[in-house]
Backbone bond lengths (Angstrom), bond angles and torsions (degrees), N, CA, C in turn:
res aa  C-N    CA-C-N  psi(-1)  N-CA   C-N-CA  omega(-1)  CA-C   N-CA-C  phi
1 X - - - 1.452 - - 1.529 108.91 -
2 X 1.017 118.60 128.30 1.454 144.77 179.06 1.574 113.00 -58.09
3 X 1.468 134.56 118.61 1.210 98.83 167.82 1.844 119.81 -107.99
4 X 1.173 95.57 128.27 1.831 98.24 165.61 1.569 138.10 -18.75
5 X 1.270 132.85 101.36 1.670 114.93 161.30 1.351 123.30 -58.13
6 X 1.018 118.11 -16.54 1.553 113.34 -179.81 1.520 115.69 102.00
7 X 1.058 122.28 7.01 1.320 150.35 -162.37 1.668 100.44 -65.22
8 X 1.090 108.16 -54.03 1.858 139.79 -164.47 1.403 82.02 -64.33
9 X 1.212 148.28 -88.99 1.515 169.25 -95.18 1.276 90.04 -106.65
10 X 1.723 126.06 -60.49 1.544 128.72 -173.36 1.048 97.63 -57.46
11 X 1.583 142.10 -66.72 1.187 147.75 167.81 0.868 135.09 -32.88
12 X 1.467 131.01 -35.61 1.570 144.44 146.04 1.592 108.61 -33.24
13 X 1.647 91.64 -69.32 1.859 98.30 -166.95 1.440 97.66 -66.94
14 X 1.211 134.72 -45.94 1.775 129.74 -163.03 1.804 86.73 -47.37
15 X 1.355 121.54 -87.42 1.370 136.55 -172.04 1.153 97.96 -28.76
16 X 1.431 132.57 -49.99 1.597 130.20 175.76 1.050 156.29 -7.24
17 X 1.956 81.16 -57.31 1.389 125.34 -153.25 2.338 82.83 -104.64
18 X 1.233 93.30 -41.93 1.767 91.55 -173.91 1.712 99.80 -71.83
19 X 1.131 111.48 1.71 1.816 102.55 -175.26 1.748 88.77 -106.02
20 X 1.106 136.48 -49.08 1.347 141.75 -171.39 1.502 98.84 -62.67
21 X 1.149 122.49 -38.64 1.616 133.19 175.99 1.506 127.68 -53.26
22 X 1.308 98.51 -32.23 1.801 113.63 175.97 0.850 120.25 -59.98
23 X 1.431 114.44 -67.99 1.650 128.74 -168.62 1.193 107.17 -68.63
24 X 2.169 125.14 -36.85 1.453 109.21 178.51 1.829 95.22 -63.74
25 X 1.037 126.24 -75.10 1.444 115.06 -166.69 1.426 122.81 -13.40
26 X 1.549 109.29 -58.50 1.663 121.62 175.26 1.461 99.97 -65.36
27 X 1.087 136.04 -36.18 1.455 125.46 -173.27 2.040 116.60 -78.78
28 X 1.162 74.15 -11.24 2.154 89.67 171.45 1.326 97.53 -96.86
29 X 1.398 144.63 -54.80 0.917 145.98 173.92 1.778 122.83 -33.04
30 X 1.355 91.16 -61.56 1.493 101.22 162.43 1.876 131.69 -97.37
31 X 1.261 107.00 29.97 1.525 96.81 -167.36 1.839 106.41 -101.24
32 X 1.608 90.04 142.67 1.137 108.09 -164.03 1.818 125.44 99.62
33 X 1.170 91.53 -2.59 1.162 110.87 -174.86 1.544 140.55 -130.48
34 X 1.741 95.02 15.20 1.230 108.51 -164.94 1.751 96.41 -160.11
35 X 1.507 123.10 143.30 1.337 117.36 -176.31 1.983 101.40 -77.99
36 X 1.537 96.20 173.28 1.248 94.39 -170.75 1.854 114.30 -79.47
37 X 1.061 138.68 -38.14 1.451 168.14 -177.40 1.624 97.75 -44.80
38 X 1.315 128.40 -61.84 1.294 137.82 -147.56 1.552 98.22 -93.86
39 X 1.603 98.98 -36.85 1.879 108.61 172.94 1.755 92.44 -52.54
40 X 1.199 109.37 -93.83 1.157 123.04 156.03 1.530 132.57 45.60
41 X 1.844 91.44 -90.33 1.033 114.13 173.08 1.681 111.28 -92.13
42 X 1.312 125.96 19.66 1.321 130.70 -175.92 1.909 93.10 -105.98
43 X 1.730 100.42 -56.66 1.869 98.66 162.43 1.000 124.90 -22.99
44 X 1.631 110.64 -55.04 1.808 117.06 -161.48 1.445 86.34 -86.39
45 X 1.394 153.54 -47.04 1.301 119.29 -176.02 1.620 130.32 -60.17
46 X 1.466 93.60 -29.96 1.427 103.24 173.59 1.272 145.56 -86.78
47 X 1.746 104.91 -0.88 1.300 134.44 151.35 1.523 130.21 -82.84
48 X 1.195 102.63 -49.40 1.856 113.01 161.54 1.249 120.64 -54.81
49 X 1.184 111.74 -68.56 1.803 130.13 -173.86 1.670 123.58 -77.79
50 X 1.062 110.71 -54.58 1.011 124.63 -161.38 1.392 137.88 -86.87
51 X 1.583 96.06 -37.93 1.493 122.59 166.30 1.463 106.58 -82.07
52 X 0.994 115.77 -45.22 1.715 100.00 179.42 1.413 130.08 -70.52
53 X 1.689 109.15 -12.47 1.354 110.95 179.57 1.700 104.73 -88.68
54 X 0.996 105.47 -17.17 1.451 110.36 174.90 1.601 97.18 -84.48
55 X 1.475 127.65 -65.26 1.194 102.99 -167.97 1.661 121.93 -83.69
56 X 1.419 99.03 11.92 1.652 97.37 158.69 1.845 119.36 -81.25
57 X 1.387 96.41 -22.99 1.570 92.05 178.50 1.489 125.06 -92.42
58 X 1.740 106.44 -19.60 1.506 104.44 162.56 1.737 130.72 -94.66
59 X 1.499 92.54 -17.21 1.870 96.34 163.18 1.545 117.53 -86.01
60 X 1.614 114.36 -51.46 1.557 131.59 -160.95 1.586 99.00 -70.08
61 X 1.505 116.65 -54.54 1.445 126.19 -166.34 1.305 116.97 97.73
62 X 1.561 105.64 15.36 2.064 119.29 173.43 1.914 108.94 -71.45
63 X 1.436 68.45 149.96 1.549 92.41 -161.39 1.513 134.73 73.10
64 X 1.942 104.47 15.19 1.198 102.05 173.98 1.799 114.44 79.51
65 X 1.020 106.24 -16.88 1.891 96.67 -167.54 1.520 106.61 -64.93
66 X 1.414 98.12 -40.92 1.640 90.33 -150.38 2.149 84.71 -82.79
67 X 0.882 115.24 25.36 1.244 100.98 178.33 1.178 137.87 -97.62
């Protein structure tokens, strides 16, 4: 068994912190001006789905593009 630098884990949280970062930005952008539910549920799409396929193809190198 191999052991780890920790490399994976820093990298996890760094990216983390840029996925948690989005939605507050868009949510300053629009506050006061938008109900809470739809914000919400606009976060969880854009944290689950969306952000990772993007940041799988400019960190990971998926799908070949950045290659």
């Amino acid at each position: 068994m191999t052991e780890k630098s920790g490399y994976e884990l820093v990298k996890f949280f760094f990216l983390m912190t840029f996925a948690a970062a989005i939605p507050a930005i868009v949510s300053g952008g629009i506050a006061e001006r938008a109900r809470f539910y739809p914000v919400l549920a606009a976060t969880f799409l854009t944290v689950a789905f969306i952000y990772p396929l993007f940041e799988g193809i400019s960190w990971n190198g998926n799908f070949g593009i950045q290659a």
